[in-house]
N, C-alpha and C positions, 0 to 999 in steps of 0.2 A: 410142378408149378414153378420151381425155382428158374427154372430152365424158359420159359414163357418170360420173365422178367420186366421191366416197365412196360413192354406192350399190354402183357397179361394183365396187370395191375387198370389199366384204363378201359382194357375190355372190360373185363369184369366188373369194374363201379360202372361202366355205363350199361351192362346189361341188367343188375340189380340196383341199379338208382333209386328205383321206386320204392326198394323194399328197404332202401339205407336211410338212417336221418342226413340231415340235409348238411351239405358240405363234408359229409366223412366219403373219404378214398380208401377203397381196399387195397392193403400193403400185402406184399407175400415176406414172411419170414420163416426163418427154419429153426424155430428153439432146440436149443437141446432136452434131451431126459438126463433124471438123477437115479441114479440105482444106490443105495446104502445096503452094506454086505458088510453083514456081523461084524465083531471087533477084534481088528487087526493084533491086539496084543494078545489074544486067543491062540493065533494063527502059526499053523507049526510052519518051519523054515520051505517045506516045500508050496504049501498054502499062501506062503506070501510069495512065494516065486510066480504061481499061476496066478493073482489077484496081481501083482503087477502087468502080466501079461495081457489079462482081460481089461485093467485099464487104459493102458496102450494100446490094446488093439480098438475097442471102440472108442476112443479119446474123439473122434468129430462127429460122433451120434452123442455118447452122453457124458456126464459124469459118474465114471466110479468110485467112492471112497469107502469108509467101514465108517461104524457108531463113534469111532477114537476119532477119527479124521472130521467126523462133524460137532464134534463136542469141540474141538480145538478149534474150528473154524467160527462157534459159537462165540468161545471164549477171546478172541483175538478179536470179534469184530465189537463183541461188547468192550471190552478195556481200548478199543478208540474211543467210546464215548465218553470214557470217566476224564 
């Protein structure tokens, strides 16, 4: 579908117009996935070598990080608000 692009996008609202509320246009986007994988301070030195590797390698399908990596992401996004 990404590949179809603006055109895709106008076919497709004008072929389910009927079934959309009114004035919404169907957008094609391509979110990413999150995968969270156990906690990296666990992780013996070859285990962080492949978990870097798999986050690297699918880095444009999704996010890889561990339980430590989302707790610090937690905490960093709450101490902007304070």
């Amino acid at each position: 579908m990404n590949k179809w692009g603006l055109e895709g996008e106008r076919t497709l609202t004008k072929r389910y117009k009927d079934a959309l509320p009114a004035n919404l246009e169907i957008r094609i986007t391509n979110p990413k996935g999150i995968v969270i994988m156990g906690q990296s301070k666990n992780f013996s030195s070859e285990q962080m070598a492949d978990f870097e590797i798999i986050k690297r390698k699918y880095n444009n399908v999704i996010d890889v990080f561990s339980y430590d990596d989302l707790i610090q992401r937690v905490e960093r996004l709450v101490g902007c608000f304070k």
